[in-house]
PyMOL Python script that loads the backbone (N, CA, C, O; Angstrom):
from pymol import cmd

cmd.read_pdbstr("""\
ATOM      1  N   UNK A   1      10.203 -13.771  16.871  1.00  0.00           N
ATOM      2  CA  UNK A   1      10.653 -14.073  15.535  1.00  0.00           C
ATOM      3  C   UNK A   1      11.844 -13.193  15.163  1.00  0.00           C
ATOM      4  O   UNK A   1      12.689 -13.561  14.347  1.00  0.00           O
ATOM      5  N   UNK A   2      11.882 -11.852  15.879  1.00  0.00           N
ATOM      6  CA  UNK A   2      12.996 -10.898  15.034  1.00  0.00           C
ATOM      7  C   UNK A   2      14.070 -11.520  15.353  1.00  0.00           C
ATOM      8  O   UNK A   2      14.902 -11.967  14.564  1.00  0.00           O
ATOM      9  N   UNK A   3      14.100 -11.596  17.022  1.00  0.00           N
ATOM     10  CA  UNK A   3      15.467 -11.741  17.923  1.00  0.00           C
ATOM     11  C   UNK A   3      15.696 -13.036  17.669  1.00  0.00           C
ATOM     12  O   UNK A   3      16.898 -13.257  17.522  1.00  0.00           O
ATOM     13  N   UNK A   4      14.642 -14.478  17.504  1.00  0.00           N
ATOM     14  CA  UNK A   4      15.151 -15.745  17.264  1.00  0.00           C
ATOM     15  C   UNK A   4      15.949 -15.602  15.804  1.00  0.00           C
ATOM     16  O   UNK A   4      16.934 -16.339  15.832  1.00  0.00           O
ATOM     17  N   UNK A   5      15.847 -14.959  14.668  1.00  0.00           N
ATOM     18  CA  UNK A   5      16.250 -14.784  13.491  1.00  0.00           C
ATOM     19  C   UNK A   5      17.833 -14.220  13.283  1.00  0.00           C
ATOM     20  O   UNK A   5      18.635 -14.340  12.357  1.00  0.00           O
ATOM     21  N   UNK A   6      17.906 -13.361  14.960  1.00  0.00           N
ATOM     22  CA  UNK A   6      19.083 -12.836  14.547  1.00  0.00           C
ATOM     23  C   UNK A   6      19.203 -11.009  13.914  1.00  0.00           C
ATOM     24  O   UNK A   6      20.231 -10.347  13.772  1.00  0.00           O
ATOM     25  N   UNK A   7      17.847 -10.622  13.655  1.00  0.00           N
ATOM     26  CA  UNK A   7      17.870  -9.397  12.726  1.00  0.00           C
ATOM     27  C   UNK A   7      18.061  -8.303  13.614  1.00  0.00           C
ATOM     28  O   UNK A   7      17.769  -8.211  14.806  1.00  0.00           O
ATOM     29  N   UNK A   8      18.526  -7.598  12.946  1.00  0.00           N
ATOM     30  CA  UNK A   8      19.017  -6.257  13.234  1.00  0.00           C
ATOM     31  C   UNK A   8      19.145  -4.977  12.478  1.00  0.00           C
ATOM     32  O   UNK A   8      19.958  -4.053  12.460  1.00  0.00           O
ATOM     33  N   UNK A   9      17.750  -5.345  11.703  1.00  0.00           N
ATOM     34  CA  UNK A   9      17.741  -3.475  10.937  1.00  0.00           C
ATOM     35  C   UNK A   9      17.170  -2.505  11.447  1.00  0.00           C
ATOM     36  O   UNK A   9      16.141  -2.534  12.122  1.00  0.00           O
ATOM     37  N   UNK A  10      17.979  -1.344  11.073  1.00  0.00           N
ATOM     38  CA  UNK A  10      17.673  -0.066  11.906  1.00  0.00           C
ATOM     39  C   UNK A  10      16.294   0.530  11.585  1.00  0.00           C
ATOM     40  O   UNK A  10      16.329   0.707  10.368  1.00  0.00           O
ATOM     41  N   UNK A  11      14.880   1.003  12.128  1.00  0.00           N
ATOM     42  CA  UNK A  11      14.124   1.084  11.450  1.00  0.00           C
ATOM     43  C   UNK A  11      13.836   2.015  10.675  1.00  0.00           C
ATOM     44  O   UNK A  11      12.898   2.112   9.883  1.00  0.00           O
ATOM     45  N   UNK A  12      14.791   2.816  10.949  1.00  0.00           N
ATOM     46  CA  UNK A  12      14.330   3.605   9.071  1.00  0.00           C
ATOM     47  C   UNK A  12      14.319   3.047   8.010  1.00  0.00           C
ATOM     48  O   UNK A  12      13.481   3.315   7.150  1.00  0.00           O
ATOM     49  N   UNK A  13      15.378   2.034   7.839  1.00  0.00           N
ATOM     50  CA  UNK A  13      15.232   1.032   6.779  1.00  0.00           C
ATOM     51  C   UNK A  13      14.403   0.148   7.040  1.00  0.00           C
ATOM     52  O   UNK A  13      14.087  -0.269   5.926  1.00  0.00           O
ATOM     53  N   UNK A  14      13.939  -0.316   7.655  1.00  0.00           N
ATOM     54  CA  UNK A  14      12.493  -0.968   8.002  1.00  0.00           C
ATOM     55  C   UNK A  14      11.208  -0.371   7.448  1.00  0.00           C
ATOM     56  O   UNK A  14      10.376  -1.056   6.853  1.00  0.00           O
ATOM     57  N   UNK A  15      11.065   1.079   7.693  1.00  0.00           N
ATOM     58  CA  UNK A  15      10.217   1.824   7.355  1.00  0.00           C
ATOM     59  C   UNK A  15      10.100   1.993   5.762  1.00  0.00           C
ATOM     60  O   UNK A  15       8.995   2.188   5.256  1.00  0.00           O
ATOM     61  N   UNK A  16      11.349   1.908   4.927  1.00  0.00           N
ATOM     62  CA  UNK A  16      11.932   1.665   3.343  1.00  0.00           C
ATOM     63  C   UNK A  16      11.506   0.747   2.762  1.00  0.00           C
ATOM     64  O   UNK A  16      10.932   0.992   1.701  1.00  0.00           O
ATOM     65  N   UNK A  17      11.629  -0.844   3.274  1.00  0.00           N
ATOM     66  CA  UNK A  17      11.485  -1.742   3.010  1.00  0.00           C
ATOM     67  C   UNK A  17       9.732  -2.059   2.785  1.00  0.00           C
ATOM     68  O   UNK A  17       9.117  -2.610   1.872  1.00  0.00           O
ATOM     69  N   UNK A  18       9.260  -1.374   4.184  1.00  0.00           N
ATOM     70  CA  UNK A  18       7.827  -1.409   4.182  1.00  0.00           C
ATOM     71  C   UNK A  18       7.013  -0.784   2.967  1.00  0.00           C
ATOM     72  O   UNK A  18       5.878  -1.205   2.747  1.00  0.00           O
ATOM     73  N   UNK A  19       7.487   0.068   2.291  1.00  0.00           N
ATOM     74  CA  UNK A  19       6.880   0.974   1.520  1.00  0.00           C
ATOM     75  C   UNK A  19       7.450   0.398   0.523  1.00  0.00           C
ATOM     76  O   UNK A  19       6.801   0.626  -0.497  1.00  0.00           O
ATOM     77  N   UNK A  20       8.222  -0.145   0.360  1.00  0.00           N
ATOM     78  CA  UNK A  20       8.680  -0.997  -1.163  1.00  0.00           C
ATOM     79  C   UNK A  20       7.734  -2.063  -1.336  1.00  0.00           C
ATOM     80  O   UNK A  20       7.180  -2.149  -2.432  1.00  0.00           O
ATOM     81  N   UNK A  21       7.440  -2.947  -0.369  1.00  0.00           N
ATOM     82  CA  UNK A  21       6.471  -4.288  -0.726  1.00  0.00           C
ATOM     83  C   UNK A  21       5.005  -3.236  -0.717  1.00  0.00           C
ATOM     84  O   UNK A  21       4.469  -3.391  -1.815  1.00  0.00           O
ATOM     85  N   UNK A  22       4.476  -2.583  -0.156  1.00  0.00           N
ATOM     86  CA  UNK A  22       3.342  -1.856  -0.405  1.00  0.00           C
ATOM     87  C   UNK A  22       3.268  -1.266  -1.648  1.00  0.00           C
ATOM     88  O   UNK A  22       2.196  -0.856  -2.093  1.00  0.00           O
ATOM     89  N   UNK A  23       4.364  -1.181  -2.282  1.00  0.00           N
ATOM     90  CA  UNK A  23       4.631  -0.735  -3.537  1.00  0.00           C
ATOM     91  C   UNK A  23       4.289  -2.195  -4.372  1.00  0.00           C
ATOM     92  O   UNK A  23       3.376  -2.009  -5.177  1.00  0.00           O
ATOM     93  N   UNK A  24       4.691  -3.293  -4.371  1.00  0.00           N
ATOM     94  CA  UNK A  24       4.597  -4.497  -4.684  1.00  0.00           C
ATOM     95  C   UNK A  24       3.593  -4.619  -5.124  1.00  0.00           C
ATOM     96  O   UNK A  24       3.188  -4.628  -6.286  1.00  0.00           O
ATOM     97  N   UNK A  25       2.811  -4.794  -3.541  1.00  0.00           N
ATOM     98  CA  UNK A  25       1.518  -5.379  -3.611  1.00  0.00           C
ATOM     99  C   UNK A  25       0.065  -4.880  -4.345  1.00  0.00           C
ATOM    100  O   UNK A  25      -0.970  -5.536  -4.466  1.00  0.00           O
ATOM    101  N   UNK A  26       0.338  -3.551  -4.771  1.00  0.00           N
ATOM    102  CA  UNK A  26       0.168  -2.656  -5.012  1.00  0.00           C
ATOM    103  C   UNK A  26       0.197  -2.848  -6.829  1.00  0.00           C
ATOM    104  O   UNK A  26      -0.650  -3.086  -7.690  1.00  0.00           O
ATOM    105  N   UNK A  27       1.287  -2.660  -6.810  1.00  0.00           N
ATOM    106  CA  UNK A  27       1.439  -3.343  -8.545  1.00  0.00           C
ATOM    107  C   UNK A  27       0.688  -4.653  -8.911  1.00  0.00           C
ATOM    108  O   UNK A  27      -0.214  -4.810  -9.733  1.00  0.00           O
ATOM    109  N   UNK A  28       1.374  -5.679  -7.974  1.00  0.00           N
ATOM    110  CA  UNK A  28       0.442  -6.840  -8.069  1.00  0.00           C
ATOM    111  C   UNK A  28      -1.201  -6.746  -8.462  1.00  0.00           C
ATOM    112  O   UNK A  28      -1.673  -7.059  -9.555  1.00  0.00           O
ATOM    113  N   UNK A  29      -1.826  -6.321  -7.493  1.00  0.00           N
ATOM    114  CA  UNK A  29      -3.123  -5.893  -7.317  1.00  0.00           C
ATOM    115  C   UNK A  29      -3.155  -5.554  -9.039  1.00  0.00           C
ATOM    116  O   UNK A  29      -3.368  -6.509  -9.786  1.00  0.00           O
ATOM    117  N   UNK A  30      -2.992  -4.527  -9.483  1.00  0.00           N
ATOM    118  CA  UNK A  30      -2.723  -3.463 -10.358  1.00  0.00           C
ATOM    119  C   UNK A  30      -2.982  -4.537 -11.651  1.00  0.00           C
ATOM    120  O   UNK A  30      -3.897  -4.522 -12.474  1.00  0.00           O
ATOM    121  N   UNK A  31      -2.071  -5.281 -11.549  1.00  0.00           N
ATOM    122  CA  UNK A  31      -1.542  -6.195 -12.894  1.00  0.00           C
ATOM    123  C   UNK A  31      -2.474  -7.315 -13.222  1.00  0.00           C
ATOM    124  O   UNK A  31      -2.712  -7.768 -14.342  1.00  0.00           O
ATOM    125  N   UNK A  32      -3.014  -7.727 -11.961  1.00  0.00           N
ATOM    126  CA  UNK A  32      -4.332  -8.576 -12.336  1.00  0.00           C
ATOM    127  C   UNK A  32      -5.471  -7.943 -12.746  1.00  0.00           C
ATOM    128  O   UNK A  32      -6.509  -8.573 -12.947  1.00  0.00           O
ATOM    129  N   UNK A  33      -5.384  -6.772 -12.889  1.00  0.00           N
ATOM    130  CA  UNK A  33      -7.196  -5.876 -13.684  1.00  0.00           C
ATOM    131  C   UNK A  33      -6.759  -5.571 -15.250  1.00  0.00           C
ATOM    132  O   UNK A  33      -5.669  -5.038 -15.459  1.00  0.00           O
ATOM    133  N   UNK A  34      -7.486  -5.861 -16.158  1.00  0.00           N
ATOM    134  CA  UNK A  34      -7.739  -6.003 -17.415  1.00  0.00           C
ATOM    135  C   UNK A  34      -6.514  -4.693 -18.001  1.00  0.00           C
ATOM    136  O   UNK A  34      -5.421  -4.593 -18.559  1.00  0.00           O
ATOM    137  N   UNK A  35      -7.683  -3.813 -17.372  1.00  0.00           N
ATOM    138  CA  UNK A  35      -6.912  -2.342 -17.618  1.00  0.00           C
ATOM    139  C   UNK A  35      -5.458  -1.623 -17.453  1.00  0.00           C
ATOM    140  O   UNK A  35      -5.009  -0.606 -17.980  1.00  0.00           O
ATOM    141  N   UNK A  36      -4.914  -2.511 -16.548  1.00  0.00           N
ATOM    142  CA  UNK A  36      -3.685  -2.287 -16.437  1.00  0.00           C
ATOM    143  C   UNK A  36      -2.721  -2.637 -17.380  1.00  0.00           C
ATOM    144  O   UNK A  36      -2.771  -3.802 -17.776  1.00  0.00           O
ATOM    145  N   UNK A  37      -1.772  -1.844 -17.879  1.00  0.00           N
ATOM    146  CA  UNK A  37      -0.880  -2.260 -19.001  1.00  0.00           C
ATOM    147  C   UNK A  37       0.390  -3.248 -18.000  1.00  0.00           C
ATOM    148  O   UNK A  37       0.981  -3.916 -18.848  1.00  0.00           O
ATOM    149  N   UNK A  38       0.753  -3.441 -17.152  1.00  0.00           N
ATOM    150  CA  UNK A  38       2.244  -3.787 -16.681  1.00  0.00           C
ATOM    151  C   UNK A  38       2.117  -5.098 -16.603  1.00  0.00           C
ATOM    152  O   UNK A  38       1.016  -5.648 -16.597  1.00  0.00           O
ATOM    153  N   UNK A  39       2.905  -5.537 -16.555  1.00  0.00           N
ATOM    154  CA  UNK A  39       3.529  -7.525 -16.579  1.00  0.00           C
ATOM    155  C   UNK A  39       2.894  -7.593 -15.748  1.00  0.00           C
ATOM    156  O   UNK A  39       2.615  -6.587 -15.095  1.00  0.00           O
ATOM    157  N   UNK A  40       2.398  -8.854 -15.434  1.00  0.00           N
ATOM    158  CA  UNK A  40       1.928  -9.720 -13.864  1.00  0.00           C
ATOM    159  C   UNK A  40       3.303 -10.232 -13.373  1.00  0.00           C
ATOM    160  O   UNK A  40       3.541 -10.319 -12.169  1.00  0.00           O
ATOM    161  N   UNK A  41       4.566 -10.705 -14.705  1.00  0.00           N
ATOM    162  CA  UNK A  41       5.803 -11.257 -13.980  1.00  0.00           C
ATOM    163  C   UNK A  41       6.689 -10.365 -12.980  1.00  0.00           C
ATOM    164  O   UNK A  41       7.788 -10.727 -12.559  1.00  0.00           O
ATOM    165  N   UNK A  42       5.901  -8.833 -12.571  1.00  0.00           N
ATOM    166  CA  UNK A  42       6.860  -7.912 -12.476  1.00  0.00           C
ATOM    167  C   UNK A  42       6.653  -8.313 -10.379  1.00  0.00           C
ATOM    168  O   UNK A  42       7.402  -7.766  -9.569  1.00  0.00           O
ATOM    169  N   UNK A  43       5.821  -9.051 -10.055  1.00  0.00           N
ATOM    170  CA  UNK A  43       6.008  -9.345  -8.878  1.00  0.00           C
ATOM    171  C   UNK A  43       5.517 -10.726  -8.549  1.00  0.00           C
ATOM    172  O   UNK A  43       4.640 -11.348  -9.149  1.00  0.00           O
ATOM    173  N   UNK A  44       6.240 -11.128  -7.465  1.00  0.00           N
ATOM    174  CA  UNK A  44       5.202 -12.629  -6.743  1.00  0.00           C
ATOM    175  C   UNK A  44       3.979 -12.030  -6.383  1.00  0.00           C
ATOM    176  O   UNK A  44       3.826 -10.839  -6.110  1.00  0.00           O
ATOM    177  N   UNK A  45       3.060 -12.964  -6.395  1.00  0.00           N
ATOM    178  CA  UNK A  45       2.016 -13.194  -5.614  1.00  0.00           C
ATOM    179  C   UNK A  45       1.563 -12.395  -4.594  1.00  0.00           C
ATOM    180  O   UNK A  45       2.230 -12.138  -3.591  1.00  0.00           O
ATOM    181  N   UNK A  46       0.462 -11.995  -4.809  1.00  0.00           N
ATOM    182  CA  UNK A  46      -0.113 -10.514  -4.196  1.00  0.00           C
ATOM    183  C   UNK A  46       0.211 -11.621  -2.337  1.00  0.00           C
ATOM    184  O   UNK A  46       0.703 -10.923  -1.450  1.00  0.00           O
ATOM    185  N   UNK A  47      -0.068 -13.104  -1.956  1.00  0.00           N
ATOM    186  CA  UNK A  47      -0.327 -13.278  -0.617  1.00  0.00           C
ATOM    187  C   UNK A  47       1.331 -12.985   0.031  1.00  0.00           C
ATOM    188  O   UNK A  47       1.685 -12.646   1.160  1.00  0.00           O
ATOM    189  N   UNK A  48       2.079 -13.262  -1.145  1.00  0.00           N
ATOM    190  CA  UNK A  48       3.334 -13.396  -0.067  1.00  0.00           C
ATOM    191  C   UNK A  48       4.265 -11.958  -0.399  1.00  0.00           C
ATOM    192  O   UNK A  48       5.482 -12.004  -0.217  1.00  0.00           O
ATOM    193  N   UNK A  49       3.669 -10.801  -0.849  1.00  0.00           N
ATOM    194  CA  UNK A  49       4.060  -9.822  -0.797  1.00  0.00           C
ATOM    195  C   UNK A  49       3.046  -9.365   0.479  1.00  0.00           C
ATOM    196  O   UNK A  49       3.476  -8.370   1.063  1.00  0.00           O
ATOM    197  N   UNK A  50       1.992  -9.816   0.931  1.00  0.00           N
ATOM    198  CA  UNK A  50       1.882  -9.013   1.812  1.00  0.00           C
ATOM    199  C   UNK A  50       2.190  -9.830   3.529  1.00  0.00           C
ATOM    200  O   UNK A  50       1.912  -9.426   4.658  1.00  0.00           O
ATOM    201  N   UNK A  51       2.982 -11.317   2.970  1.00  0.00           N
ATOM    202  CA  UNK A  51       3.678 -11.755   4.031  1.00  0.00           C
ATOM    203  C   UNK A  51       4.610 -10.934   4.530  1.00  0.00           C
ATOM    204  O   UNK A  51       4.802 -10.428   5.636  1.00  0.00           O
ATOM    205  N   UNK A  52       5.292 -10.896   3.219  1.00  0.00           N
ATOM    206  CA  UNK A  52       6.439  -9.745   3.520  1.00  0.00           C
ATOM    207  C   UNK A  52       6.164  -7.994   4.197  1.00  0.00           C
ATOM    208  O   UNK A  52       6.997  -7.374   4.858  1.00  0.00           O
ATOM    209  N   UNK A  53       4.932  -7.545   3.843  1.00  0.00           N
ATOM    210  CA  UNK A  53       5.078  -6.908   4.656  1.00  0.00           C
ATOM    211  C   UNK A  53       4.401  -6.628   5.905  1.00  0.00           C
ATOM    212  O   UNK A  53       4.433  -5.638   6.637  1.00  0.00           O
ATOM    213  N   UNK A  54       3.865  -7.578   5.968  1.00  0.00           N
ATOM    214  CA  UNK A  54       3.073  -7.793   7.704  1.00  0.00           C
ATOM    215  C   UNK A  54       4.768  -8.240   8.873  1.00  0.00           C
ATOM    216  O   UNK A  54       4.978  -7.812  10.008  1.00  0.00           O
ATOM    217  N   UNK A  55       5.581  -9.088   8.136  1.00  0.00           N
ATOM    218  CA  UNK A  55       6.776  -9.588   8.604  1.00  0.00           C
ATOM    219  C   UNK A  55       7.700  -8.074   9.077  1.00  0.00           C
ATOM    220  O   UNK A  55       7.977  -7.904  10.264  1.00  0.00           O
ATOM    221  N   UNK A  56       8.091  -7.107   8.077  1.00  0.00           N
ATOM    222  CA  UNK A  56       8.493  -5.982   8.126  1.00  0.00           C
ATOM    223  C   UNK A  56       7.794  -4.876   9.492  1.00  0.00           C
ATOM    224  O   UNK A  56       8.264  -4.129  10.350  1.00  0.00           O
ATOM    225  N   UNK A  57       6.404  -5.336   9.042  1.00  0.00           N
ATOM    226  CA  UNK A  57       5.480  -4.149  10.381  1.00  0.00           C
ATOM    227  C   UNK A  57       6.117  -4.993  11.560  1.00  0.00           C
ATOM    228  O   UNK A  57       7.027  -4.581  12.280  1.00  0.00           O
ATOM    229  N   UNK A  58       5.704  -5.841  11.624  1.00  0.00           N
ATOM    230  CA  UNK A  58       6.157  -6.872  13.393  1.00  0.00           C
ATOM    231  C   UNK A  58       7.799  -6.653  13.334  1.00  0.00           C
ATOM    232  O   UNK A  58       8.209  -6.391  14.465  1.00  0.00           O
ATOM    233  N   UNK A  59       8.541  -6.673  12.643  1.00  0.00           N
ATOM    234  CA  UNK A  59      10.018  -6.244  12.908  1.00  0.00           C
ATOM    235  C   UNK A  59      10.129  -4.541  13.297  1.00  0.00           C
ATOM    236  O   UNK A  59      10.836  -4.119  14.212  1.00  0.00           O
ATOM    237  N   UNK A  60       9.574  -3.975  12.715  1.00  0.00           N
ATOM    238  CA  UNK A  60       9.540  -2.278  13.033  1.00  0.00           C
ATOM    239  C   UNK A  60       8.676  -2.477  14.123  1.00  0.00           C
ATOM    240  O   UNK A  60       8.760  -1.509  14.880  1.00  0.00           O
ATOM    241  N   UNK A  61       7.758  -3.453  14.586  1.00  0.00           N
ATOM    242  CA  UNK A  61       6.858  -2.680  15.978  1.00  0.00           C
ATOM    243  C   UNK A  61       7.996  -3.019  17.259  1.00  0.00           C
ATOM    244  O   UNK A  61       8.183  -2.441  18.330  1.00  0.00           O
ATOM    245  N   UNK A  62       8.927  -4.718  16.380  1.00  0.00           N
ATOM    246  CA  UNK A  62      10.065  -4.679  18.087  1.00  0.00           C
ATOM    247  C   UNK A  62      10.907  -3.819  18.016  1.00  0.00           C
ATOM    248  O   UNK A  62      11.494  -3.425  19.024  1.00  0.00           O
ATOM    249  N   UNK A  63      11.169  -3.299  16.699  1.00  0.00           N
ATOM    250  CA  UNK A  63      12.628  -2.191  16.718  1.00  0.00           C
ATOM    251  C   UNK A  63      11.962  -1.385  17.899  1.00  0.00           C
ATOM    252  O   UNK A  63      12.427  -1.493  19.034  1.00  0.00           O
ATOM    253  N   UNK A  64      10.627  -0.393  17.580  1.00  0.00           N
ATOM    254  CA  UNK A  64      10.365   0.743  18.502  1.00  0.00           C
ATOM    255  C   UNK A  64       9.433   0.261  19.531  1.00  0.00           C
ATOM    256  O   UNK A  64       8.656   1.000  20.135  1.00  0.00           O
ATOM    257  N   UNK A  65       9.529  -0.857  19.685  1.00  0.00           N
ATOM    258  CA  UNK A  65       9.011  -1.560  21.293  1.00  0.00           C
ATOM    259  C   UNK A  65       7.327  -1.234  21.374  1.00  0.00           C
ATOM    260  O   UNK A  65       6.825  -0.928  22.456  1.00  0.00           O
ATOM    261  N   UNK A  66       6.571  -1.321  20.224  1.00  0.00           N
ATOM    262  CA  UNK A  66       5.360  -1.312  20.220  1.00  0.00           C
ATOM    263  C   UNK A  66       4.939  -2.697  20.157  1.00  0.00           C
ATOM    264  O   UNK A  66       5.597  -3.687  19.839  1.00  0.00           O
ATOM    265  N   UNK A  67       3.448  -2.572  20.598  1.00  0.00           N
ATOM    266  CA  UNK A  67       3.246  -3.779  20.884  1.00  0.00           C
ATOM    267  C   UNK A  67       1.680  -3.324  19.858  1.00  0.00           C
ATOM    268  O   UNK A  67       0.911  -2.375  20.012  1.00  0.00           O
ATOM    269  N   UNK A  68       1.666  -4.440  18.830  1.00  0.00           N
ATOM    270  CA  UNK A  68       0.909  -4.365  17.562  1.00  0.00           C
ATOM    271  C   UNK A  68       0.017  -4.858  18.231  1.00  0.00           C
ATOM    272  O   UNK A  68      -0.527  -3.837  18.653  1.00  0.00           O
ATOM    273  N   UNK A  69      -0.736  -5.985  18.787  1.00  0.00           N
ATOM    274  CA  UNK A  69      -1.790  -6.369  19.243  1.00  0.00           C
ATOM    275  C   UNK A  69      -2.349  -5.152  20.350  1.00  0.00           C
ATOM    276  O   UNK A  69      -3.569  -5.034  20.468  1.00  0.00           O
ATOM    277  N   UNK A  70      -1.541  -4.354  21.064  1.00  0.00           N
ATOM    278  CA  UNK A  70      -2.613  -3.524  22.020  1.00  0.00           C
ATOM    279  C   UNK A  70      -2.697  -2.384  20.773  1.00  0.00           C
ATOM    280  O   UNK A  70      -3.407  -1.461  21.175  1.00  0.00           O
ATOM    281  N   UNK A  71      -2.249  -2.146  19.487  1.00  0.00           N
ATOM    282  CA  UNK A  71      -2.823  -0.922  19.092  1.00  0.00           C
ATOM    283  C   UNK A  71      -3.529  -1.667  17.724  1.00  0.00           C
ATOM    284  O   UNK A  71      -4.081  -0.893  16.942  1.00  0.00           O
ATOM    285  N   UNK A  72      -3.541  -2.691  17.488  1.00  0.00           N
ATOM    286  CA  UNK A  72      -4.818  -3.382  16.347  1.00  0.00           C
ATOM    287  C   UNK A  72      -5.602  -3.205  17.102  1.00  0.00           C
ATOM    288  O   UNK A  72      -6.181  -2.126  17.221  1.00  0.00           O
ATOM    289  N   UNK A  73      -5.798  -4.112  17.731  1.00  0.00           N
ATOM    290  CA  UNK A  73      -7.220  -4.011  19.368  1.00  0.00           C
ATOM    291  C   UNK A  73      -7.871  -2.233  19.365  1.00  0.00           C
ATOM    292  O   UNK A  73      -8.947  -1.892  18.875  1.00  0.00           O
ATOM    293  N   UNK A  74      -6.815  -1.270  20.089  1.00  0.00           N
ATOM    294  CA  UNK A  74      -7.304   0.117  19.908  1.00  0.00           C
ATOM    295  C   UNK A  74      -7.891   0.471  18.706  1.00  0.00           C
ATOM    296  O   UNK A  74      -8.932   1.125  18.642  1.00  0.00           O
ATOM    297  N   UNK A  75      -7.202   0.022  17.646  1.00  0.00           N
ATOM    298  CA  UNK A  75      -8.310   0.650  15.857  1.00  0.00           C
ATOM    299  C   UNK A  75      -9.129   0.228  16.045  1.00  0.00           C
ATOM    300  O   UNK A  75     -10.118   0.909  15.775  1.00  0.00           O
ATOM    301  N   UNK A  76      -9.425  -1.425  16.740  1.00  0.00           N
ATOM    302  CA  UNK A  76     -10.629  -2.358  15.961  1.00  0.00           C
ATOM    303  C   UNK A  76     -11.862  -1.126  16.752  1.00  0.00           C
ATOM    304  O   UNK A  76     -12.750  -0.501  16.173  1.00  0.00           O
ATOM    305  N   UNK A  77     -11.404  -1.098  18.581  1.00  0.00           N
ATOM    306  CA  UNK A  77     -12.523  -0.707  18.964  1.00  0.00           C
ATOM    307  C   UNK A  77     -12.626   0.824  18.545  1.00  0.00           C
ATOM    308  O   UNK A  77     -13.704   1.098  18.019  1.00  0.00           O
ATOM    309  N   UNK A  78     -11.753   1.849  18.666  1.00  0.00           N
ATOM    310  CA  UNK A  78     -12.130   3.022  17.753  1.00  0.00           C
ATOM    311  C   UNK A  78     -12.481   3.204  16.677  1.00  0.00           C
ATOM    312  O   UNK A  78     -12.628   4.379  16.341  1.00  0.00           O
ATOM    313  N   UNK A  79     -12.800   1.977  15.548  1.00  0.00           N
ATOM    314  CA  UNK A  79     -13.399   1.872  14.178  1.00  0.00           C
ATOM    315  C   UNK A  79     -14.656   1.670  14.767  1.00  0.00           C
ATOM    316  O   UNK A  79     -15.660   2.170  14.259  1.00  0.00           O
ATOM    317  N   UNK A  80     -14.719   0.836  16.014  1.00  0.00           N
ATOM    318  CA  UNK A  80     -16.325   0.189  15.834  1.00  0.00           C
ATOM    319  C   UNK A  80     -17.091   1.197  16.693  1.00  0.00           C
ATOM    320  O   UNK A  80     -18.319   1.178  16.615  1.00  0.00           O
ATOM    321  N   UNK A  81     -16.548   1.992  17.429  1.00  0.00           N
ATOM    322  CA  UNK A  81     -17.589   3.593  17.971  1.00  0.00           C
ATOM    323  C   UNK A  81     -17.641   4.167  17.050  1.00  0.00           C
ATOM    324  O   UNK A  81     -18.409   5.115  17.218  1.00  0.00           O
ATOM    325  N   UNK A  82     -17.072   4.137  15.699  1.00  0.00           N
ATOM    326  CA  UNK A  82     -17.313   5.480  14.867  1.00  0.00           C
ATOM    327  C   UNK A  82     -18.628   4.925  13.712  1.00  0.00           C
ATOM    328  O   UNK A  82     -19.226   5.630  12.900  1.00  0.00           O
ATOM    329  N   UNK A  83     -18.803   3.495  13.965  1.00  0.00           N
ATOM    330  CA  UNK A  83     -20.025   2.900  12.950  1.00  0.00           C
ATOM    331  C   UNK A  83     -21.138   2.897  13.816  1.00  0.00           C
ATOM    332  O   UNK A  83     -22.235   2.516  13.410  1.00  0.00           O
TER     333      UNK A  83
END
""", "prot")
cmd.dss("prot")
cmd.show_as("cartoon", "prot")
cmd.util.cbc("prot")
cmd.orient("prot")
């Protein structure tokens, strides 16, 4: 998806970008509980803020040539020895 797209950001700004929609989604979340004072208009939709940043992680895992499925796989099974 990165290289068919054409993209080419450096990943520190990748790493920027990531923490901005986590910031998002985050608000989002936030804005749908009673208690919260802030707009709900202040972001889209909690699903496609976190399109955006699942899209961002898979662009930063080809920038630094990680491969996200062998280290999801590693959490899943190091979460499931620790239960």
């Amino acid at each position: 998806m990165y290289k068919d797209n054409k993209w080419d950001t450096p990943p520190e700004l990748l790493l920027i970008a990531m923490q901005e929609e986590l910031g998002e989604i985050s608000a989002r979340f936030l804005a749908e509980h009673p208690r919260y004072k802030k707009s709900i208009k202040d972001t889209d939709p909690i699903e496609e803020e976190v399109g955006d940043l699942i899209t961002l992680i898979f662009a930063f895992c080809n920038k630094m040539d990680i491969d996200p499925e062998k280290w999801v796989n590693n959490t899943i099974r190091k979460r499931g020895k620790q239960g």
